[in-house]
C-alpha positions as CSV (number, residue, x, y, z in Angstrom):
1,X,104.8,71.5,117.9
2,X,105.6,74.9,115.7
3,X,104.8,75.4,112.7
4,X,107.4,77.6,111.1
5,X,105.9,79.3,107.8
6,X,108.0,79.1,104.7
7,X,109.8,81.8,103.2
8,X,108.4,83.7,100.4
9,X,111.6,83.7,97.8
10,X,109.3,85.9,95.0
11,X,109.9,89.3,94.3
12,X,108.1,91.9,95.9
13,X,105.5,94.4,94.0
14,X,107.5,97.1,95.8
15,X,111.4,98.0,95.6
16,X,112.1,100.4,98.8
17,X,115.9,101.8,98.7
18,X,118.0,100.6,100.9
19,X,119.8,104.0,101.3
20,X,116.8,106.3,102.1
21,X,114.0,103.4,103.0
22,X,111.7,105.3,100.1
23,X,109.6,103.1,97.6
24,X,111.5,103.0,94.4
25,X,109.8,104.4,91.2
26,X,109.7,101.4,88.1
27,X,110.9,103.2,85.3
28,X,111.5,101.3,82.0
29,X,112.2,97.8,80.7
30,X,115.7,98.1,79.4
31,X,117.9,94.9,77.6
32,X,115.9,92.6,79.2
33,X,115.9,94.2,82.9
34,X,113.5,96.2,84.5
35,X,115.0,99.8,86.0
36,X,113.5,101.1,89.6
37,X,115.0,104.4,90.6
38,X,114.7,106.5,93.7
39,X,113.8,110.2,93.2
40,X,115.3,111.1,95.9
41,X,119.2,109.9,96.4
42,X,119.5,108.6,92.9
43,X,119.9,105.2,92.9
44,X,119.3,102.9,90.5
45,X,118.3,99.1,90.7
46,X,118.3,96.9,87.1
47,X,116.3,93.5,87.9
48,X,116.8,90.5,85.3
49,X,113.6,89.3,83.7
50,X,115.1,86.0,83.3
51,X,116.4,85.4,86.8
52,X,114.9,88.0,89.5
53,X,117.8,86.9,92.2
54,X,120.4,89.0,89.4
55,X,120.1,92.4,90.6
56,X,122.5,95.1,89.9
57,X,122.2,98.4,91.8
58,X,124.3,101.3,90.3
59,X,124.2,105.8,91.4
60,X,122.9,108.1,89.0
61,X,122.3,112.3,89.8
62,X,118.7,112.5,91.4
63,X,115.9,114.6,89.9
């Protein structure tokens, strides 16, 4: 028999961007959500510190 290893639901340590692959920056703690942003194209990801499966990802100019 198998053993199939269970899947690890928590979130990761490290946001990469799903547009350029890059690790995301953690930028601020902002009404209750933590901000990551990628330096490179922009984007911006807001994580809920009450529920880490409500993420809202949202473009901003990059630096």
């Amino acid at each position: 028999m198998i053993e199939v290893p269970l899947a690890d639901d928590s979130f990761p340590d490290v946001l990469n961007c799903s547009t350029c692959l890059l690790p995301m920056q953690y930028q601020t703690k902002k009404d209750n959500n933590f901000l990551w942003q990628c330096f490179k194209c922009g984007k911006r990801i807001l994580v809920s510190t009450e529920n880490s499966n409500n993420v809202e990802e949202y473009w901003s100019p990059p630096r």
